[in-house]
N, C-alpha and C positions, 0 to 999 in steps of 0.2 A: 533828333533821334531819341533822346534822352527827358527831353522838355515833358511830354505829358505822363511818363512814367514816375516822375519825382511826385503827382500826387497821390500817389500810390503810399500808402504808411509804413515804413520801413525801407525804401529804398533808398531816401537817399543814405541810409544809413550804412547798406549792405555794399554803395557802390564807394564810398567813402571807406569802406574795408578791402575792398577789391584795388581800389586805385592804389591802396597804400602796399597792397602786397604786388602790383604790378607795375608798382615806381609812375604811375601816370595818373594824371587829374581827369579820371573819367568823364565825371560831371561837367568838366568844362569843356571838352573834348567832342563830349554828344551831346551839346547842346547849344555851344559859340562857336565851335571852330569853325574856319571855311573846308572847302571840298574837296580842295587840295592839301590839307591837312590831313582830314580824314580817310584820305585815298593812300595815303601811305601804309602798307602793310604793319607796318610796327604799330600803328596807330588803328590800322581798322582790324586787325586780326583779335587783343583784348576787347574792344569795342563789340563787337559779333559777340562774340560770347559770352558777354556782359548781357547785353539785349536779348539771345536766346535765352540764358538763363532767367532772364526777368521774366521775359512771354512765360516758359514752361510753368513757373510759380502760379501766374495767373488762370493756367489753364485747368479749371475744376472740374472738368468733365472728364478727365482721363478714367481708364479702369482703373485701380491698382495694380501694382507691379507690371503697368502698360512696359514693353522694350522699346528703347532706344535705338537711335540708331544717326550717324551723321556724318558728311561727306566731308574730308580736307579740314578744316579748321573746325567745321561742325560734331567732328570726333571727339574733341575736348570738351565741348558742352555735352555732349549725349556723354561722355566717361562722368561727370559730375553728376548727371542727373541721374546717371545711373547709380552712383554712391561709390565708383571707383576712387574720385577726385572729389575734395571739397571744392566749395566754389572757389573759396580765394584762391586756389591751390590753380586751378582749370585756369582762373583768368590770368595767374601770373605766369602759366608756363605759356599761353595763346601770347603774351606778350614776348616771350623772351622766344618764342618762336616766330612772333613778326619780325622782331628787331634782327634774329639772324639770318632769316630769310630778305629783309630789307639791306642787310650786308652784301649776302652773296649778290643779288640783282646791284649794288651798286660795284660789286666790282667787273662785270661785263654788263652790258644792255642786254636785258630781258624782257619778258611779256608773257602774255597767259592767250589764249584762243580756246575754246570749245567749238569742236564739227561734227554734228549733230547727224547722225547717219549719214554722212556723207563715203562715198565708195573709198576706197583705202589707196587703190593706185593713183586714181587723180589726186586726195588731198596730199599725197610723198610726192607726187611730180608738182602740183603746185606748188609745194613749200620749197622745193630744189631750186626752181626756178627765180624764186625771190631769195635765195641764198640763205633758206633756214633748212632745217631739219626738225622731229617731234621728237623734243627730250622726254615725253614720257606719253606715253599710249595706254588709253582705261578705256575698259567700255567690253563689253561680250565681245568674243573673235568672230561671232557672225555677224557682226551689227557696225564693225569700225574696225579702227585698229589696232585692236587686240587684245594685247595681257598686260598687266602690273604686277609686279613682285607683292610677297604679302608683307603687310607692315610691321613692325617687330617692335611693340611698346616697350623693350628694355630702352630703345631709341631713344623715347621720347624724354626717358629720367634722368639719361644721362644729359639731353639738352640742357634742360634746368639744374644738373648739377653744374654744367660747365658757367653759368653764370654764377657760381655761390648760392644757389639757392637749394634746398632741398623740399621734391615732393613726395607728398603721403599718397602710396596707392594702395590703396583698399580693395580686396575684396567685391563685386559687385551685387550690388542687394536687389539688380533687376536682370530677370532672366537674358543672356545671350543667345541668341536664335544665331 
């Protein structure tokens, strides 16, 4: 993951500052771990964000003040890019939001599915019948099923306070659409 971005000048420098503010040895993580490593939320949740944030840097062809924008964990890299979040600040809360999200899934059996315009009665009768239910529903009410509450970033500060850490939000120096 990691391997051909290190020659890139200044990265391993910037991920060596990330790692330290998100308690994890990046480097070695997206670059030696196995799959089963990296598949753990705690571990792949900093990792994404680490690697968006790498791509975006590389990407010279944006406008200025291009918006951001990013889905589930990809919201902490689009808040940095945006100037909301520093980087180190984005990777360290992407981790301390894996690791609590890798708590709760370990205290009952969980999982994740995307259905992908699939009609709304059969996919609640198919999950009944296998003894689940859909803890949470995105997507347009014509196109799936349904609504999401909207996200409330005082949320997200307090995560990070509850681990001892404190994040800097700024301001956003890229327009919100």
């Amino acid at each position: 993951m990691f391997s051909p971005w290190l020659d890139i000048a200044g990265t391993r420098a910037k991920l060596d500052r990330w790692s330290e503010g998100a308690g994890l040895d990046l480097i070695q993580l997206g670059t030696v771990a196995d799959a089963e490593t990296i598949q753990d939320t705690a571990v792949a949740q900093p990792l994404i964000v680490a690697l968006s944030l790498l791509a975006y840097e590389e990407m010279t062809d944006l406008p200025p003040r291009a918006p951001v924008a990013g889905h589930s964990v990809g919201e902490i890299a689009a808040a940095a890019i945006a100037g909301v979040l520093s980087a180190r600040d984005a990777v360290a809360f992407a981790a301390v939001r894996g690791a609590e999200m890798a708590k709760a899934c370990a205290i009952e059996p969980s999982g994740m599915a995307a259905v992908m315009m699939g009609d709304p009665e059969q996919v609640v009768s198919w999950l009944a019948e296998h003894g689940l239910s859909p803890p949470t529903a995105t997507g347009r009410p014509d196109r799936g099923l349904g609504r999401q509450g909207r996200h409330r970033p005082h949320r997200r500060r307090a995560v990070g306070r509850q681990q001892g850490r404190e994040l800097k939000v700024r301001a956003p120096s890229t327009p919100a659409i």
